[in-house]
C-alpha positions as CSV (number, residue, x, y, z in Angstrom):
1,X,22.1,7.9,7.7
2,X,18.6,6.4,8.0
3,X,17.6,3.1,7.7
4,X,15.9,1.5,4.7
5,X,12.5,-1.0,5.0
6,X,12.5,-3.5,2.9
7,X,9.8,-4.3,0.4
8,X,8.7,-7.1,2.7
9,X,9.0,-4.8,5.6
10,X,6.7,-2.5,4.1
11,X,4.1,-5.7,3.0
12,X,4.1,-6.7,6.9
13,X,3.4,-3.6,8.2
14,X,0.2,-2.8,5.7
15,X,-0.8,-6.4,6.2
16,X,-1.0,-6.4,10.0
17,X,-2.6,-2.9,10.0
18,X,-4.8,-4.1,7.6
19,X,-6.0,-7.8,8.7
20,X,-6.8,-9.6,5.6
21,X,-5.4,-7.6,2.9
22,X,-3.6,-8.4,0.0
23,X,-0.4,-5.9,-0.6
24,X,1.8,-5.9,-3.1
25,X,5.0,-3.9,-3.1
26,X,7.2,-2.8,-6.1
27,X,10.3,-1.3,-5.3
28,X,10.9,1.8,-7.8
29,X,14.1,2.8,-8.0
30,X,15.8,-0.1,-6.3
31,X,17.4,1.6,-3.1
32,X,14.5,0.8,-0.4
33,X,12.7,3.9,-0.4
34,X,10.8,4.4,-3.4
35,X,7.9,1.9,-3.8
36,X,4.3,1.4,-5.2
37,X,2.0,-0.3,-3.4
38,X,-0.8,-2.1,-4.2
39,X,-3.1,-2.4,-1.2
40,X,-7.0,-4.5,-1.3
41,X,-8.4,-4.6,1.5
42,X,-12.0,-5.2,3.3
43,X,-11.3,-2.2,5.4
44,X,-11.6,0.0,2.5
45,X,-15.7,-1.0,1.5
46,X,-17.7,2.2,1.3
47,X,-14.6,4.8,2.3
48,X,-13.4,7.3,0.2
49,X,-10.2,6.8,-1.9
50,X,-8.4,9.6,0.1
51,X,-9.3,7.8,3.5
52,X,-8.3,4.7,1.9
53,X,-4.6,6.0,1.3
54,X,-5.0,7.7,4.8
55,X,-5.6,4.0,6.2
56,X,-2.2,2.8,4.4
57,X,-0.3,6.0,5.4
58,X,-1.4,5.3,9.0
59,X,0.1,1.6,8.8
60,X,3.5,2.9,8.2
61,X,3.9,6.0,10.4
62,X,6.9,8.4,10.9
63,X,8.7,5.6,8.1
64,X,6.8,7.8,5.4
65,X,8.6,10.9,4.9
66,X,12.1,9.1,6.4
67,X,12.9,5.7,5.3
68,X,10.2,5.9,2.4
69,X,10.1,9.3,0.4
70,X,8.0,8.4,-2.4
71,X,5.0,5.8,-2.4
72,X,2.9,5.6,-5.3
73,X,-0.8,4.0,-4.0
74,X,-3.1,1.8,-5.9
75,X,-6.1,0.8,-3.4
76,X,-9.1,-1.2,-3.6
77,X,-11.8,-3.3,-2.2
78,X,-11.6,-7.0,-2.7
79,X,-14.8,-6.9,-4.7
80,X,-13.2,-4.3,-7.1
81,X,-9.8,-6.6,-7.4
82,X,-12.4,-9.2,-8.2
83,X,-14.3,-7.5,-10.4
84,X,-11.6,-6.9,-12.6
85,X,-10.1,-3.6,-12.0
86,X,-6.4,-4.7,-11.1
87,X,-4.2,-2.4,-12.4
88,X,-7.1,0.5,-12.8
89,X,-8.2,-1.1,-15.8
90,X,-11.2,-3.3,-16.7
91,X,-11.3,-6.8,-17.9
């Protein structure tokens, strides 16, 4: 059987791959290993949203694929966040 990361797990890991980011982690389904993230970070200025997701797949490793087999990703600079496009939307 393999083991299951918490949602706080999965926060820790983002955040210290990501110094300075703000994550946010819903659990889906309930059982540990289906989770949306929400993921602002400085590191993601002036890269692409597919490296951005690339960045956050990095951060967790072998875990995606094992322990996590969905993860639904929301990323974004801090300036975006600020700007008012939480969620995708606009203010």
């Amino acid at each position: 059987m393999t083991a299951v990361l918490s949602p706080e797990e999965v926060r820790e890991r983002i955040e210290a791959a990501l110094p300075g980011s703000h994550v946010e982690i819903t659990d889906l389904t309930g059982t540990n290993d289906h989770y949306e993230a929400l993921v602002v970070a400085p590191q993601f200025a002036g890269v692409p949203r597919i490296a951005q997701h690339q960045l956050v797949y990095r951060a967790l490793g072998e875990v995606v694929g094992r322990e996590i087999h969905a993860l639904a990703l929301k990323t974004m600079t801090p300036d975006a966040w600020g700007n008012g496009t939480k969620n995708g939307g606009t203010k």
